[in-house]
C-alpha positions in Angstrom: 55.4 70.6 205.3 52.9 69.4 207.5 51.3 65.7 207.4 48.4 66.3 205.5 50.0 67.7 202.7 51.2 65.1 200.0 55.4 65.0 199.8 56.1 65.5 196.0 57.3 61.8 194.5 60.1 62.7 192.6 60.1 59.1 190.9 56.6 59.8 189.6 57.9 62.8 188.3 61.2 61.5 186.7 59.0 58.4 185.0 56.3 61.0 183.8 59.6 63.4 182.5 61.2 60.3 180.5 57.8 58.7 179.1 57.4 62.4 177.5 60.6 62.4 176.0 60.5 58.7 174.6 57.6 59.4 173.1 58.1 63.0 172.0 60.9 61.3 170.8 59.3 58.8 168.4 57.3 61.8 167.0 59.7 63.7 165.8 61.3 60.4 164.3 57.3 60.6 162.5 58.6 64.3 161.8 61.7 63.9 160.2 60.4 60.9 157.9 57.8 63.5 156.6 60.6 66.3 156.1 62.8 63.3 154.2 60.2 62.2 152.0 58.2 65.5 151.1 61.4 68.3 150.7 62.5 67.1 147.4 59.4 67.4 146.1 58.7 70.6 147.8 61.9 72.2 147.8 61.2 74.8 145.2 58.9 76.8 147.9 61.3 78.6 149.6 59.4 79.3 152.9 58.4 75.1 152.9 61.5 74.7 155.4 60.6 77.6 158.0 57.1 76.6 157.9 57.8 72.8 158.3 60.5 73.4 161.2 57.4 75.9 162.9 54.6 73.2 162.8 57.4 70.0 163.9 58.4 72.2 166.7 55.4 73.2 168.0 53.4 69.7 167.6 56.3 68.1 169.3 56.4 71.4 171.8 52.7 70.0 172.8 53.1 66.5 172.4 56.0 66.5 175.0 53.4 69.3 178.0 50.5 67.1 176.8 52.3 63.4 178.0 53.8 65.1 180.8 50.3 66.5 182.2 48.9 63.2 181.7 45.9 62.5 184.3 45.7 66.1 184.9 43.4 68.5 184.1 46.2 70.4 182.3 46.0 68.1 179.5 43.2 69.1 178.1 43.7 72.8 178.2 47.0 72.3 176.5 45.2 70.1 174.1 42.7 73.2 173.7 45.6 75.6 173.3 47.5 73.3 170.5 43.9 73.0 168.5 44.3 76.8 168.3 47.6 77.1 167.7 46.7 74.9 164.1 44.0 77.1 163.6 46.3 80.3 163.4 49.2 78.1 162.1 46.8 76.8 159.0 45.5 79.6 157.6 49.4 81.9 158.5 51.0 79.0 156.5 48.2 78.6 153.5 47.5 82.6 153.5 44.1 82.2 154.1 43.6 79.3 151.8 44.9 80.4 148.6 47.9 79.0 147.0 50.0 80.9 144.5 52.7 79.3 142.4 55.1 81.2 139.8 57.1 78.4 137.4 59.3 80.4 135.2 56.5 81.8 132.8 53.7 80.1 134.0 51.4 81.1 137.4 49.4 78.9 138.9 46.8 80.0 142.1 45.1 77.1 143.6 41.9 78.4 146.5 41.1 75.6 149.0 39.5 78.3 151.1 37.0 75.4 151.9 39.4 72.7 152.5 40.9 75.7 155.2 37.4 76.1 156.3 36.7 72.3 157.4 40.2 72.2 159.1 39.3 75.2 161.2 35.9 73.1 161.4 37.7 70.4 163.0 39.8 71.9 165.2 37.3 74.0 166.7 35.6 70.4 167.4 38.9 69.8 168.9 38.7 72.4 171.5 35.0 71.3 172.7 36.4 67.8 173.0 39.1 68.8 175.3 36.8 71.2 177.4 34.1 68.8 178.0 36.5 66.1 178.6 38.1 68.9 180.7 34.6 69.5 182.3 33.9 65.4 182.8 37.6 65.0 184.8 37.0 68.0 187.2 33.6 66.3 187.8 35.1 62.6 188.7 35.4 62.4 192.0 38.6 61.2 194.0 37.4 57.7 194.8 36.3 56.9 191.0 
């Protein structure tokens, strides 16, 4: 290595590595209060655990890349790649918005096709937020 280039900190690194797991950790304490309290109530969909387990894991996936690229620009494209990856989880999980329950004799469906549409809404707000933050950090210069 020559002078100019910057000798990795492996301290900085190590702090950065356990802040993401203590507080990836407290979110998926968040997670498993949600799984107590909601699967008894939702234990008759049969799919509810694979789906839950699929949205835990992959919200605590980012939440564990995004804390660890803190004050990087890789932050915010993770934080664009996670808004898509609700977009496509949403409307896999809620088959495009319409709900269909069979109780012995009795069906129910239940559409919230717009409810789906303004979570897609948001999220897609989501990924401008992180690309113009994205934009505003690459245009900071060193000394700021």
């Amino acid at each position: 290595m020559s002078d100019i280039e910057p000798k990795p900190d492996r301290r900085k690194l190590g702090f950065r590595v356990v802040r993401a797991f203590l507080f990836t950790a407290a979110y998926a304490v968040f997670w498993f209060i949600i799984w107590f309290l909601t699967y008894t109530f939702l234990a008759s969909f049969p799919e509810y655990p694979q789906l839950f387990t699929t949205i835990a894991c992959g919200l605590l996936f980012f939440t564990f890349a995004i804390t660890l690229a803190e004050d990087t620009i890789y932050k915010y494209i993770l934080k664009a790649i996670r808004a898509f990856f609700l977009i496509a989880y949403l409307t896999y999980a809620t088959k495009g918005g319409i709900l269909t329950l069979n109780l012995e004799n009795i069906g129910f469906t239940v559409e919230f096709v717009p409810l789906l549409a303004l979570m897609i809404v948001i999220n897609l707000l989501d990924i401008a937020r992180a690309l113009l933050q994205a934009i505003e950090f690459a245009a900071q210069s060193p000394k700021d």
